[in-house]
Phi, psi and omega in degrees: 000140183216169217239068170285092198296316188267315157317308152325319197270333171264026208273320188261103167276100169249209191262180184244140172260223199233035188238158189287352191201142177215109209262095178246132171278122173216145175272097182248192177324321178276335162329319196272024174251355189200203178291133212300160197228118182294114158228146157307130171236153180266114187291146203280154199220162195269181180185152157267126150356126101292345202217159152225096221276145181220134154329096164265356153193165188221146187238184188199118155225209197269142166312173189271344151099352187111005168255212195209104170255142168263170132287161166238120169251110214226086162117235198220014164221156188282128177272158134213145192218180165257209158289306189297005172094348187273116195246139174206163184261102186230199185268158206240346156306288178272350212039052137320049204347115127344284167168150171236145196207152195255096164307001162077018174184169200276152185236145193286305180323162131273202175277120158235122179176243196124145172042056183065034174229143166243139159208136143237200185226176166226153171276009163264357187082032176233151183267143171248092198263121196215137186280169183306353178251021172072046167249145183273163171214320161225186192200115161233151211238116186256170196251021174191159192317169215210055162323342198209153233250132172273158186237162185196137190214143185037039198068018185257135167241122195227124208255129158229133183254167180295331195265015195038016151307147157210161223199114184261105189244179189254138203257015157282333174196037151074010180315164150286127095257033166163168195192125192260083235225120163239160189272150194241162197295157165264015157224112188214135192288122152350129196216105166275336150354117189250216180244161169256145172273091135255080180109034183059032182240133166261120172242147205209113204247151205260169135287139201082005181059025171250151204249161182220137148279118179228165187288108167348280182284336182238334175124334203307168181250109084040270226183152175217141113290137194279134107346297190211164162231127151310133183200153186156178197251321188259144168313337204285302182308326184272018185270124181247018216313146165244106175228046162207165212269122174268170190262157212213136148206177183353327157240358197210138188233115197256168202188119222223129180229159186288143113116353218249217154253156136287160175178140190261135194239174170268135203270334189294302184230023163052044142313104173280126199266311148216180181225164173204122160262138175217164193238123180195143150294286173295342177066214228219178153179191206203165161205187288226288142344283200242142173238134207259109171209153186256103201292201214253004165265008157117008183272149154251116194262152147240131191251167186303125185288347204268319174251341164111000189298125162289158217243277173210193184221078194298102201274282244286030140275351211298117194086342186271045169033060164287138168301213181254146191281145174253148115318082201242119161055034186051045179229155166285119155234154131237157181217150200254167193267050177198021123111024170274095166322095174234115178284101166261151172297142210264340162323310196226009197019033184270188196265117175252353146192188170188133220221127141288136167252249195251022179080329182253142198320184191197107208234322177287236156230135174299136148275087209284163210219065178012096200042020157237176156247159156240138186208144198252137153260173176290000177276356182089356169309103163291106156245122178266117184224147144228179152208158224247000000 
């Protein structure tokens, strides 16, 4: 069975008042086993400006319909589509439509692809494969909706389905070549989370807290690690989920589970390198320093990379469904469910600016954009923001 924990939760919008808090009946995922769960959300509060953050252009592409869409930034121009099928290209300077095309059937994805591929999904289980001028070039049928933007590396096109498959296909004419299946808890949160490509490696995190490597080319398991173990007396209790994508760099690969831990692996043979419990949805990111994550009541913490030690924690988010933090220009952003760009300083995490777009959640992951972000609302709003 399965559970979109976060989306539910974002169902209900209201305005914000002039208080430190604001206490809204929202329906969230767990809601549907018993009466709607009263949450806090923490009202947006002033602070003087260090920075300063700006619009550099804004788009329209289809709303998201009940999925989760990204932008993609592939070459030197940005993709994006909705539900309704409108796939379009635009300049990733100016934003500037390119072209735009009706792919001919409503789509589950964002934009994923490389080397003159476009891919996207359906909630029907078929990959939509399209070169860089929106020309169809194949069509392949996978065995359950395609929640997440497919990805591609070495002539590999790597699939992740809803049923928890991942699908390794040719990305010359949409072939199988190979698929990767574990058996999944018998209760588990809905997961648009897709996979990372890195070093030949596909990685990927689980339900049940577990994280996997596997071989680029043929599917086989690299390695598996554990994040969290489930634990509780009720299934409700025991969902340790991994639902947001973990981060990698040369050496090392970290993973964030619901109910769980964050926790740092060796990535070459997948040794664990430290553990800490947080609790997180939206997941995480890293730089040179610190690994950044937006925990699962709405604070954003940075913790040590090397040891897990906290660093500091920024609460006065709290409840307001933030994503997972990007690194921009030497700052932390996350955004929030009512379409706020909010920039902390990465030192201290205190607020050093802060930007409205279009009023509507956000739900996905910031994209960075040479020296900008791109960020998708569920309104179907493309925002190019930086800051200064």
């Amino acid at each position: 069975m399965g559970l979109n924990n976060k989306l539910l939760t974002l169902l209900i919008v209201s305005q914000l008042a002039g208080c430190s808090t604001l206490t809204e009946q929202v329906t969230t995922g767990f809601g549907l086993f018993g009466a709607p769960k009263t949450v806090e959300r923490a009202a947006l509060q002033d602070f003087q400006p260090s920075a300063k953050a700006t619009l550099a252009w804004r788009q329209q592409v289809g709303g998201a319909g009940g999925f989760v869409f990204a932008p993609a930034l592939i070459g030197d121009s940005i993709y994006a589509t909705g539900q309704d099928g409108q796939l379009a290209r635009f300049e990733a300077d100016s934003g500037k439509l390119i072209w735009r095309v009706d792919v001919g059937t409503k789509l589950s994805s964002g934009v994923g692809g490389g080397n003159n591929l476009l891919l996207v999904g359906t909630a029907k289980g078929a990959v939509l494969a399209f070169d860089h001028d929106g020309k169809p070039l194949w069509q392949a049928k996978v065995s359950s909706e395609v929640l997440s933007a497919p990805q591609t590396a070495e002539d590999i096109v790597v699939v992740r389905t809803g049923d928890g498959r991942i699908y390794g296909l040719d990305a010359k004419d949409g072939k199988r070549k190979w698929v990767y299946q574990r058996a999944m808890p018998a209760l588990v949160l809905r997961n648009y989370t897709g996979v990372v490509v890195t070093r030949g490696a596909v990685l990927a995190g689980f339900p049940g807290g577990k994280l996997v490597a596997l071989n680029l080319i043929n599917g086989t398991v690299g390695w598996e690690a554990t994040v969290a173990l489930p634990r509780g007396a009720t299934e409700l209790e025991r969902i340790a989920d991994i639902t947001s994508l973990p981060v990698a760099d040369t050496n090392m690969v970290c993973a964030v589970a619901f109910q769980g831990r964050a926790a740092c692996f060796d990535l070459l043979r997948g040794n664990q390198l430290w553990a800490r419990e947080i609790s997180s949805i939206a997941g995480l990111s890293m730089d040179n320093r610190y690994l950044y994550v937006s925990d699962a009541k709405g604070a954003v913490q940075a913790l040590d990379k090397s040891s897990g030690a906290s660093i500091w924690k920024q609460d006065k988010l709290s409840g307001r469904e933030v994503t997972a933090p990007l690194l921009l220009n030497g700052y932390v952003v996350v955004a929030d469910f009512q379409g706020f760009a909010h920039f902390l300083a990465r030192d201290d995490g205190s607020f050093a600016a802060r930007i409205a777009t279009d009023g509507s959640p956000v739900v996905t992951p910031l994209v960075a954009l040479k020296g900008e972000m791109l960020m998708q609302t569920l309104n179907g709003g493309v925002f190019s923001l930086t800051v200064q």
